[in-house]
N, C-alpha and C positions, 0 to 999 in steps of 0.2 A: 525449534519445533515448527514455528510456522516455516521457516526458510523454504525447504523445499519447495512446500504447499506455491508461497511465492514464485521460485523458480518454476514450476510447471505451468504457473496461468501465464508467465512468459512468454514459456513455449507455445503452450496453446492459442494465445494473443497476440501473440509475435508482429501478424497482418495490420491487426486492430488498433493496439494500443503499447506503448511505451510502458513496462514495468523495468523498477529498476528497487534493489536495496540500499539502504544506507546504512554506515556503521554508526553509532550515534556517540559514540565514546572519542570517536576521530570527528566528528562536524557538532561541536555542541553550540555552535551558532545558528542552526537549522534546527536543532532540537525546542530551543528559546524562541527560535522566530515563529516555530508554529506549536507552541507551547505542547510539547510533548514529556509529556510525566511518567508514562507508563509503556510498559514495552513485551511485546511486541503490540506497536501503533501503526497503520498500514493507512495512509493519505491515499484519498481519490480527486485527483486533478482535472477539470476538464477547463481549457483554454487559460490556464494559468492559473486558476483560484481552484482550493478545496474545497469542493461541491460534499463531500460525505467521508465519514471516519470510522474505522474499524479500532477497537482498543479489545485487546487480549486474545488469544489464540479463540479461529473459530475453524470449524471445518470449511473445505475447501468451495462448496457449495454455496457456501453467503460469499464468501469475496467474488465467484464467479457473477451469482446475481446480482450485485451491488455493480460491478462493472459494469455488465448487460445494463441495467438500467440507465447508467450514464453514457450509452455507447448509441 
């Protein structure tokens, strides 16, 4: 459900900023490392550390601002 949403702030950040998905069923060492319970979980990274976290589908409009704000 969010997939796409994800794929299009891609596109449209493509300049800005690195997105990228993980499958969590294939990496459950990254799911543990940053204690991810619920899914769909969408991590905001700035310089290597999770500055802000998304848990459960939102519209495409919060992930864009939550970006913007870290960008």
């Amino acid at each position: 459900m969010v997939g796409p949403i994800v794929q299009e702030i891609g596109e449209d950040y493509k300049e800005k900023a690195v997105v990228g998905k993980l499958n969590v069923d294939d990496n459950p060492g990254v799911t543990a490392k940053f204690g991810i319970r619920n899914i769909p979980t969408i991590l905001f990274f700035k310089n290597g550390e999770v500055v802000d976290k998304q848990v459960g589908a939102v519209p495409k409009q919060v992930l864009t601002n939550k970006l913007e704000a870290i960008l």
